[in-house]
C-alpha positions in Angstrom: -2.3 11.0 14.3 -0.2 9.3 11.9 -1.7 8.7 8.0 -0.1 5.7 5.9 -0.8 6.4 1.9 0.8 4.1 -0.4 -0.2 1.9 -3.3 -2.8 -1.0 -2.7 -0.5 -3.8 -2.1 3.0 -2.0 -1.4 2.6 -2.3 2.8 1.1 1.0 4.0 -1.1 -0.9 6.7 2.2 -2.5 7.2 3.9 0.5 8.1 2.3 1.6 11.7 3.3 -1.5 13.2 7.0 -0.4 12.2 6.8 3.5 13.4 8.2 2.2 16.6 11.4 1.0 15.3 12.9 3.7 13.6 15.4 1.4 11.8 12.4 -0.4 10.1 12.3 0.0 6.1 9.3 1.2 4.8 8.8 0.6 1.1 9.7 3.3 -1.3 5.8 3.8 -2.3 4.8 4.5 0.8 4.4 7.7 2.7 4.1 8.8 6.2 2.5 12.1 7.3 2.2 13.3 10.8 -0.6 15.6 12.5 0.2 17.9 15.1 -2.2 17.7 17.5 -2.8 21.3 17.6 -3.3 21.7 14.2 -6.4 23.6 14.4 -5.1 26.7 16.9 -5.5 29.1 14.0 -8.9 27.9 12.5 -10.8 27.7 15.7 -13.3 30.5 15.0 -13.4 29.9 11.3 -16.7 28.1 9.7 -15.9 24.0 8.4 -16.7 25.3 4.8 -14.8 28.0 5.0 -11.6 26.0 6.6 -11.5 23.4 4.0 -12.3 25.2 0.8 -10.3 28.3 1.7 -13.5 30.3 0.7 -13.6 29.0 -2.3 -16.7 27.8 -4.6 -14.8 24.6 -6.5 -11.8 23.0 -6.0 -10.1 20.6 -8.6 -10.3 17.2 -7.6 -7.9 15.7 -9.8 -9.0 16.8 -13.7 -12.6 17.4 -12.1 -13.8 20.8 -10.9 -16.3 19.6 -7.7 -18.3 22.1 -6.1 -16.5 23.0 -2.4 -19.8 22.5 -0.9 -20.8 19.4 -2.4 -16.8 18.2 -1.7 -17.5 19.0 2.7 -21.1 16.9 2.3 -18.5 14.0 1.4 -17.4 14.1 4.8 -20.2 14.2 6.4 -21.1 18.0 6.6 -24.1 18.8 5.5 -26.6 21.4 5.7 -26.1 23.8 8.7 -23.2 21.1 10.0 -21.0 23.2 7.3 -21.5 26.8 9.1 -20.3 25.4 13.0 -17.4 27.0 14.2 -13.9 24.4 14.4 -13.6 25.3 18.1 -17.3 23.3 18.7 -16.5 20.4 16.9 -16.2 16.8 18.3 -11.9 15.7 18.1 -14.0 12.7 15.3 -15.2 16.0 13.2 -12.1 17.8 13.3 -10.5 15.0 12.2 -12.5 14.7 9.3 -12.3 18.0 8.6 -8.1 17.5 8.4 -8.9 14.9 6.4 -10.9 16.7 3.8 -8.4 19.3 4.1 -5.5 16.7 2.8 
């Protein structure tokens, strides 16, 4: 998985296109992140919660202290979907948990 993040207007849905040409320029406000694809070897009996929040009860988003459980519902995990186990999880779900975890 390959993540584009770059200001609105600078070319980040621009970018993929060019990944296959390595001697493509990619504006300097863009930035390119890969995913191993493994990325979850470690965390696979861990809880989602507790693999995005790090145990944790807030997190700072920004200047904003959210509530970690409040910040997983965002994604989509709610209720008992926060206590299953990374190694049961759909390859969609674990790759929103990455994402919250970004």
């Amino acid at each position: 998985m390959v993540r584009a993040k770059g200001v609105w207007g600078e070319g980040a849905s621009q970018a993929r296109p060019s990944l296959a040409w390595p001697r493509s320029k990619i504006v300097d406000t863009v930035k390119l992140g890969y995913v191993q694809q493994d990325r979850f070897a470690k965390d696979d009996e861990r809880i989602v919660w507790e693999c995005i929040s790090g145990g944790a009860e807030t997190i700072l988003l920004g200047s904003r202290e959210v509530n970690t459980r409040a910040y997983v519902a965002r994604f989509n995990f709610s209720g008992t979907d926060q206590q299953k186990q990374i190694k049961i999880l759909s390859g969609g779900e674990r790759n929103r948990v990455h994402l919250a975890r970004a």
